[in-house]
N, C-alpha and C positions, 0 to 999 in steps of 0.2 A: 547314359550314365556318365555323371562327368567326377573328376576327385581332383579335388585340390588340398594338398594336406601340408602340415609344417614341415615332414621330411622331404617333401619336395621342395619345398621353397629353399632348402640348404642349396639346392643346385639352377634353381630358374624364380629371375623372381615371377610377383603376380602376373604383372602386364605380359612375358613370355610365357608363362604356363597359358594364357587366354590365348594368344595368338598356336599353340600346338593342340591346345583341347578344340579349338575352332575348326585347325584342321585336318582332326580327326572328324569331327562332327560332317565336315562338308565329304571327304571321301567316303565314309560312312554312307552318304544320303545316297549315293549310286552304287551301292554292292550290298550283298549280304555278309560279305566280309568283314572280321573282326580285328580292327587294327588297333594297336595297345603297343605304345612308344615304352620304354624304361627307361629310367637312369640311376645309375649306383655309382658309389663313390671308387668302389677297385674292386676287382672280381678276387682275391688273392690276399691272405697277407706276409705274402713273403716272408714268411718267418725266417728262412733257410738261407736266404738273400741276405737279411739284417749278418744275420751270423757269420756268413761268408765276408761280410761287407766289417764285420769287425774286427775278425780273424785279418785281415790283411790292414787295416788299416793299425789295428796294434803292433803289427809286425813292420810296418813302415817306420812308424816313432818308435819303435823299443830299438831298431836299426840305427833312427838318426841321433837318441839320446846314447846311446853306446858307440858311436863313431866322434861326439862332440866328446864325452869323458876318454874317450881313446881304450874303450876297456870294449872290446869283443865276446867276450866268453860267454859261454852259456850261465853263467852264474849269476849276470846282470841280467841278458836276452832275456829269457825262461821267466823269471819273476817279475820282471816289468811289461811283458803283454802281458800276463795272467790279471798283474792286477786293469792295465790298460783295456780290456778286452771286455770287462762288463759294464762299464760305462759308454765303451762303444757299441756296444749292442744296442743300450737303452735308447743313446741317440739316435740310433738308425733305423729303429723301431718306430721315431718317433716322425720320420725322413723319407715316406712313402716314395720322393722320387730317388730318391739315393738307395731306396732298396729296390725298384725298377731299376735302375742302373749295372745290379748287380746278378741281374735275373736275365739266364738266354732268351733272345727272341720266342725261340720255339716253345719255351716254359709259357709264357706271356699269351704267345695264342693259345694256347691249350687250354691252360687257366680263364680265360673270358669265354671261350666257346665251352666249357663244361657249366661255368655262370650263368650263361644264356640258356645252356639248354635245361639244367636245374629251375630257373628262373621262370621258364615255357611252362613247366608242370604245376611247380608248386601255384603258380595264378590261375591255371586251369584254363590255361590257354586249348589242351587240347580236349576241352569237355564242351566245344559249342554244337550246335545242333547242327549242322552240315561238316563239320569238321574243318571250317577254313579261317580259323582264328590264328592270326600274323604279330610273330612279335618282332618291336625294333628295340633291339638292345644297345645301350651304350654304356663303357664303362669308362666314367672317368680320366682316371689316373690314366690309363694304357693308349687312351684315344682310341677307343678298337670300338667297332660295329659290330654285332651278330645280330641276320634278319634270319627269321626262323619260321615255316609255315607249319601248319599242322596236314596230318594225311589227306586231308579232301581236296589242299591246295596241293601240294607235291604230288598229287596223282594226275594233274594237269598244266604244273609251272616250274620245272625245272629249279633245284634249290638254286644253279648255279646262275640263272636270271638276277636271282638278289644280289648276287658278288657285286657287281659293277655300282648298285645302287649304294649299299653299304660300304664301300671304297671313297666313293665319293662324298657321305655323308661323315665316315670319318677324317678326310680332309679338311672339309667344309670346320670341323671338330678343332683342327690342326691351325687353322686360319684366324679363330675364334668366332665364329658365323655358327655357333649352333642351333640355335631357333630358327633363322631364319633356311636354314640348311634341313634341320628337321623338319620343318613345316612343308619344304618342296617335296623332301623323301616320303611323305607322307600322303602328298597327292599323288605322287607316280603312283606309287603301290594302289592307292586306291583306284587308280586307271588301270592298273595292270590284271587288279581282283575282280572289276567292273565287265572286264573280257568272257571271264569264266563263271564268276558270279553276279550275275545282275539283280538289284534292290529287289523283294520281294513285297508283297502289299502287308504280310503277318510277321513282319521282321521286327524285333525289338533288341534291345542294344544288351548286349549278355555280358561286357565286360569294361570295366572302367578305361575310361580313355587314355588315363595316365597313370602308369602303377609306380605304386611306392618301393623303394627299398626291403 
């Protein structure tokens, strides 16, 4: 089952989306294993980030426009972020990496690994008939990887096997080598499913190669 659709193409064009559906298809042909790549545009929308991120930057200019007029008080301060502050918001709103900027580390992975794991379900990753349907997540904006098996594969592949692979495909990410980087990460995996799972003769493909947003 192959999917090529318009929300994909926001993120790969055609010739890259054939070269990742290919090889899904090719890892596919030696496992029973169900490998289903993702990509979204941001796991998060930082609302809280934006707001943080305009809270301070109104308080930067209402700072430097009261230290040029030479007038300090809160009488200036106070009413010039207020009005400063929702104009900044809208644009920061608007600034996904400017509201990454303004977001912890630790917020950041948390927010893509809940995306991923939200994301495993609602596709129905874990409703395949052997239970070993693999998702490769990417989220844009963060550069972050989550590979995720479902319980037929973690009951004989240690989740923490994926780390190293998804480290490196988020690099790869980093470098701007995405397809070419997801398309290797996609044969390992299928080599690594191939171990545990080996192609059966009544195998039929349960989940589209490439999911949408």
């Amino acid at each position: 089952m192959t999917t090529m659709t318009k929300q994909t193409s926001k993120y790969l064009s055609s010739e890259h989306q054939t070269i990742i559906l290919e090889a899904v298809r090719q890892a596919e042909a030696c496992t029973s294993g169900e490998i289903a790549p993702m990509l979204v545009a941001e796991s998060d929308d930082y609302r809280e980030a934006a707001m943080r991120a305009a809270v301070i930057m109104a308080a930067v200019l209402s700072t430097g426009v009261a230290l040029a007029v030479n007038d300090t008080t809160i009488w200036l301060f106070i009413p010039l972020a207020t009005i400063l502050y929702f104009p900044l918001v809208a644009l920061a709103n608007r600034l996904p990496a400017l509201k990454l900027a303004f977001t912890p580390a630790a917020y950041i992975r948390e927010a893509v690994r809940l995306r991923a794991v939200r994301a495993f379900h609602e596709r129905g990753l874990h409703r395949t008939r052997e239970g070993n349907g693999i998702l490769i997540f990417i989220s844009l904006l963060e550069r972050k990887v989550w590979i995720l098996g479902d319980r037929g594969i973690n009951t004989v592949i240690p989740p923490e096997r994926w780390t190293s692979l998804a480290s490196g495909l988020a690099a790869g990410i980093r470098a701007g080598r995405m397809t070419e980087t997801l398309a290797a990460t996609i044969s390992e995996v299928g080599g690594i499913l191939k171990e545990h799972f080996p192609h059966r003769g009544d195998d039929s493909n349960e989940l589209p190669d490439l999911l949408e947003d």
